[in-house]
C-alpha positions as CSV (number, residue, x, y, z in Angstrom):
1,X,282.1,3.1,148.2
2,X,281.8,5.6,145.0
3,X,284.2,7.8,143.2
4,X,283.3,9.7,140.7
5,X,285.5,11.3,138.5
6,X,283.7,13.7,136.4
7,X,285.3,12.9,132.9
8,X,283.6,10.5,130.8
9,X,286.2,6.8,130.9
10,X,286.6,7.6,126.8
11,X,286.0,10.9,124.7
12,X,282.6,10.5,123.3
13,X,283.2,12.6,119.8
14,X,280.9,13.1,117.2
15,X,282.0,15.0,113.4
16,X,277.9,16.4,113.5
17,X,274.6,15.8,114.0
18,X,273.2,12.2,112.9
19,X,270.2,11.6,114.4
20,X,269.8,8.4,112.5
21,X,273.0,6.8,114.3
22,X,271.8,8.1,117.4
23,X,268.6,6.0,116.8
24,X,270.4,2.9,116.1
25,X,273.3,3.8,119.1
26,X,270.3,4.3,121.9
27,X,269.9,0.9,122.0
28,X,273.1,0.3,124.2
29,X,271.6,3.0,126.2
30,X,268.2,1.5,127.1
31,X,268.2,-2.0,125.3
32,X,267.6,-5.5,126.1
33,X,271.6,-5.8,126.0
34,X,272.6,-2.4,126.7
35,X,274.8,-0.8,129.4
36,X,271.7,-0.1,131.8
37,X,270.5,-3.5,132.4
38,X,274.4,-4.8,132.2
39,X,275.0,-2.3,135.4
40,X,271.8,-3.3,137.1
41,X,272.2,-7.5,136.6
42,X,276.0,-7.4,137.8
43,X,274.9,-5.0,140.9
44,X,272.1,-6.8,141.9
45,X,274.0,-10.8,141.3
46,X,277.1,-9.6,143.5
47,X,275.2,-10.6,146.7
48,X,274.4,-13.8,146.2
49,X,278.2,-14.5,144.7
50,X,279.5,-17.2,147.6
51,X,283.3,-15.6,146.9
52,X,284.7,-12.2,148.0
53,X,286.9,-12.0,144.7
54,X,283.6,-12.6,142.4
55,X,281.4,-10.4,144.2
56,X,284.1,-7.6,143.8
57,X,284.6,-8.2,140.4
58,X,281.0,-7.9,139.1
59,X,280.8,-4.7,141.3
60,X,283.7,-3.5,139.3
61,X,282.1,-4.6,135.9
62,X,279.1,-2.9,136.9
63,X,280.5,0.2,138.1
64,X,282.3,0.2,134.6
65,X,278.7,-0.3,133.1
66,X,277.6,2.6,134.4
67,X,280.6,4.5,133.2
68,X,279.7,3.1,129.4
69,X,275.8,4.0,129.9
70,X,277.3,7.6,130.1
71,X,279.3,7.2,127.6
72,X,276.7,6.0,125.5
73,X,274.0,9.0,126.5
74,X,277.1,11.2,125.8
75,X,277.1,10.0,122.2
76,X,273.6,9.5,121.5
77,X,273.0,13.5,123.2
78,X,275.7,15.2,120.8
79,X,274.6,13.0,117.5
80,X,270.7,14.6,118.3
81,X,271.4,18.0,120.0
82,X,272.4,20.3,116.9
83,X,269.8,18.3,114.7
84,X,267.1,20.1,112.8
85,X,263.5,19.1,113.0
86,X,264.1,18.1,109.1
87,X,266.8,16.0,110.2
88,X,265.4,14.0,112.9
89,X,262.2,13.3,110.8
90,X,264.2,12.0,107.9
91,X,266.0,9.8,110.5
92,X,262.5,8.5,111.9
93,X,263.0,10.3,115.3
94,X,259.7,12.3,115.2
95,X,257.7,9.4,117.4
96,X,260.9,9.8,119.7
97,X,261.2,13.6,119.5
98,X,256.9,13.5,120.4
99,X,257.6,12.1,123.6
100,X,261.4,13.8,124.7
101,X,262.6,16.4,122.5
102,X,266.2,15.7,122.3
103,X,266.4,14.3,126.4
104,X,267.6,10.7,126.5
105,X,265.4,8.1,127.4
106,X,265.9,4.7,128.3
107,X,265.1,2.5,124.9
108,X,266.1,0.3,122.2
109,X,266.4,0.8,119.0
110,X,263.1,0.4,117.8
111,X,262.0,2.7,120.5
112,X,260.8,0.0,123.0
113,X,261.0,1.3,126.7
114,X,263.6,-0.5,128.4
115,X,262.3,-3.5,131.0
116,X,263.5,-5.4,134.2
117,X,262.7,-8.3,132.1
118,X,266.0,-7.2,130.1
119,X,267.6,-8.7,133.2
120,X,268.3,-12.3,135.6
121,X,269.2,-13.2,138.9
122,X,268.8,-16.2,139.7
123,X,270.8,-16.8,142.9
124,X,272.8,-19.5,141.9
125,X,276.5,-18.3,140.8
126,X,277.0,-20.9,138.0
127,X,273.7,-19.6,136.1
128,X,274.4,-15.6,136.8
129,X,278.1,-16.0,136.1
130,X,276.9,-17.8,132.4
131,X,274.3,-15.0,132.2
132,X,276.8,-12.1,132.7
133,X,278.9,-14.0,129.9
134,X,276.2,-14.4,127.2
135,X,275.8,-11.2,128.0
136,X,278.9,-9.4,126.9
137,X,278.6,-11.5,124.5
138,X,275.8,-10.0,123.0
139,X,276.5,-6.5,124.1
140,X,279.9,-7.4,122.0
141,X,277.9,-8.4,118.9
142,X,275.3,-5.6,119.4
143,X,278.7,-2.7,119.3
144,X,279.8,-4.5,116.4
145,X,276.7,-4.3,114.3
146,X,276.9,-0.6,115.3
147,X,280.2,-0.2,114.2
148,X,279.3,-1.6,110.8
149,X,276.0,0.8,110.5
150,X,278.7,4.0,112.1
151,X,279.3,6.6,109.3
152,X,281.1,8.6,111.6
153,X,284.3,7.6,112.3
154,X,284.7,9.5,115.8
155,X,281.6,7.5,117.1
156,X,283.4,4.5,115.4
157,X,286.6,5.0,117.6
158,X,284.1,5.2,120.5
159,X,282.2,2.0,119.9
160,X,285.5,0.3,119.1
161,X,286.6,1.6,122.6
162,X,283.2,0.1,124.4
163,X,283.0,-3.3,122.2
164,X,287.0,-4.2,123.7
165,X,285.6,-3.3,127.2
166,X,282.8,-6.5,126.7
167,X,285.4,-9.2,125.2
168,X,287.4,-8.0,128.6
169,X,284.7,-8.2,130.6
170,X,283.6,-11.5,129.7
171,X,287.5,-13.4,130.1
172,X,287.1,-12.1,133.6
173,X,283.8,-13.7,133.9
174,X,285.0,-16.8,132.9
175,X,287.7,-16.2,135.0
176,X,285.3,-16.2,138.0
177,X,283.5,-19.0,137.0
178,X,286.3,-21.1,137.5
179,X,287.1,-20.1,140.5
180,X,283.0,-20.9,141.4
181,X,283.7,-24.4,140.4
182,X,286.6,-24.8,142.5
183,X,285.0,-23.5,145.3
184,X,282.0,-25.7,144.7
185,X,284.2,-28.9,144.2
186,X,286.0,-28.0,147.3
187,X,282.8,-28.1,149.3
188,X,281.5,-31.5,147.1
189,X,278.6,-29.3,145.9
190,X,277.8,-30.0,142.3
C-alpha cells in the first residue's frame, strides 16, 4: 500500500539558523492542529467511512499529512541545527534544548507534548467528515499566523506551499460530504 519516494513533496529551505521560528513552526509538527494528529484522525476515520471513494480520499489526505509532518520536521531541524547555545536561549529554546538537544519532538508551540486528545473519531461520517473540515481549517489559520510571524522568506515560500495544501484538502472534504448525504438520503437514513 506505501510508496515512499525519498524527496521531501516541497524544498524545505531555510536562509539560517532561527531557533525562534522554529519554536513557533514546531507547533504544526506536534500541535493540537498540526500535521501529526491531521495524519492520525484521517487514518484512523477511513474505516468507518460507509463509501469506497471517501475512505480513499482521507487515506490520500492522510498519507499527504504525513508528507507535510516531514516537511515541517525538515524545517523546524535546519532553523535549530547550526544554532548556538546563545541563540537558542535568546529564542527561549533552553527548556526545549534540556530535554532534546536539537532532536525533534512532538509539541506545540508552547512546548506542550502532543496528545491523542488532539484528535476524534467518532464513527459517524457526517461528524468526522465536519471534523476533518474544521480542521484544515484551523491548520489553514494556524500556517497563516506563521506566515505573518516568518522572517525568513524561504520558510515563508514553504508555509505558503503547506497552508494551499489545507484550503485543498478541505474542498475535497466537503466534497465527500456531499456525497455522505447522498448516500444517506438514498438509504432514507437521516
Amino acid at each position: 500500500m506505501w510508496v515512499y519516494e525519498k524527496k521531501l513533496e516541497y524544498p524545505a529551505r531555510v536562509s539560517g539558523p532561527n531557533p525562534r521560528l522554529a519554536k513557533d513552526i514546531i507547533t504544526q509538527y506536534g500541535g493540537p492542529d498540526g500535521e501529526l494528529a491531521a495524519s492520525l484522525r484521517y487514518l484512523t476515520q477511513r474505516y468507518s467511512m460507509p463509501l469506497g471513494q471517501a475512505k480513499a480520499v482521507l487515506t490520500d489526505i492522510g498519507t499527504e499529512e504525513l508528507a507535510h509532518m516531514e516537511i515541517v520536521a525538515t524545517l523546524v531541524y535546519n532553523l535549530i541545527r547550526d544554532a548556538s547555545i546563545q541563540e537558542i536561549r535568546a529564542a527561549g529554546m533552553d527548556d526545549y534544548y534540556a530535554d532534546h538537544d536539537k532532536a525533534l519532538y512532538f509539541v506545540n508551540a508552547a512546548g506542550a507534548p502532543w496528545t491523542a486528545s488532539y484528535i476524534q473519531s467518532k464513527g459517524d461520517p457526517v461528524t468526522d467528515l465536519h471534523e476533518d473540515m474544521a480542521a484544515e481549517q484551523k491548520a489553514r489559520s494556524t500556517y497563516e499566523y506563521l506566515i505573518q510571524l516568518s522572517d525568513d522568506p524561504l520558510v515563508t515560500e514553504t508555509l505558503s506551499f503547506l497552508r494551499e495544501r489545507e484550503v485543498v484538502h478541505y474542498q475535497r472534504f466537503g466534497e465527500m460530504l456531499q456525497l455522505v448525504y447522498q448516500w444517506q438520503g438514498s438509504r432514507h437514513i437521516f
